[in-house]
Steps between C-alpha positions, in 0.01 A plus 500: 500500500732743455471861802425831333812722580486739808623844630561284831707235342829461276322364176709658243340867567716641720633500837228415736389741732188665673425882407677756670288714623642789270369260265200472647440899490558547163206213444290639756129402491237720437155489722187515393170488728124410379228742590423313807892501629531908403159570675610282815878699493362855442217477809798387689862709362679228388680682269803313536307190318556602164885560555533134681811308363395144448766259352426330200452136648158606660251316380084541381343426869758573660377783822676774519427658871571893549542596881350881550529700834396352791522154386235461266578277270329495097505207326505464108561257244721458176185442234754538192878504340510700169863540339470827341756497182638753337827439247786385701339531842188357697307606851295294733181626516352330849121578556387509898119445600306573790371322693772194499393239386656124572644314177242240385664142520 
């Protein structure tokens, strides 16, 4: 069976490579939180949460762990991926949950 082409390989598209990270910037994801993961980050400032730079590869399940003063440590977790299109340009929309829960297997 014949492999899909790749970014990461050299399959007739193009040198391959990895993203820069300029590259990365101009695709930068966009966060959004469920009414559960806002309520959890207002009650305890996490404004930064919203402005988090997650790469593209992360994954639904996957936890995504925000360290506050002190130590504390707040757990969420990636519930969805939504490419937001829009003519010649798309956004990854990644949704964050609290409380984290584990990926079902």
């Amino acid at each position: 069976m014949a492999k899909a082409p790749s970014a990461f390989d050299d399959s007739g598209h193009g040198k391959a490579r990895s993203p820069s990270p300029v590259e990365h910037a101009r695709n930068a994801t966009t966060i959004v939180l469920t009414t559960s993961a806002e309520r959890h980050a207002q009650a305890h400032d996490l404004t930064e949460l919203v402005s988090l730079r997650l790469p593209e590869s992360c994954a639904a399940g996957d936890l995504v762990s925000l360290e506050a003063g002190s130590g504390v440590r707040h757990d969420f977790s990636i519930i969805r991926r939504r490419w937001m299109a829009s003519g010649t340009s798309a956004k990854l929309e990644i949704t964050l949950d609290y409380p984290a829960t584990s990926a079902r297997r």
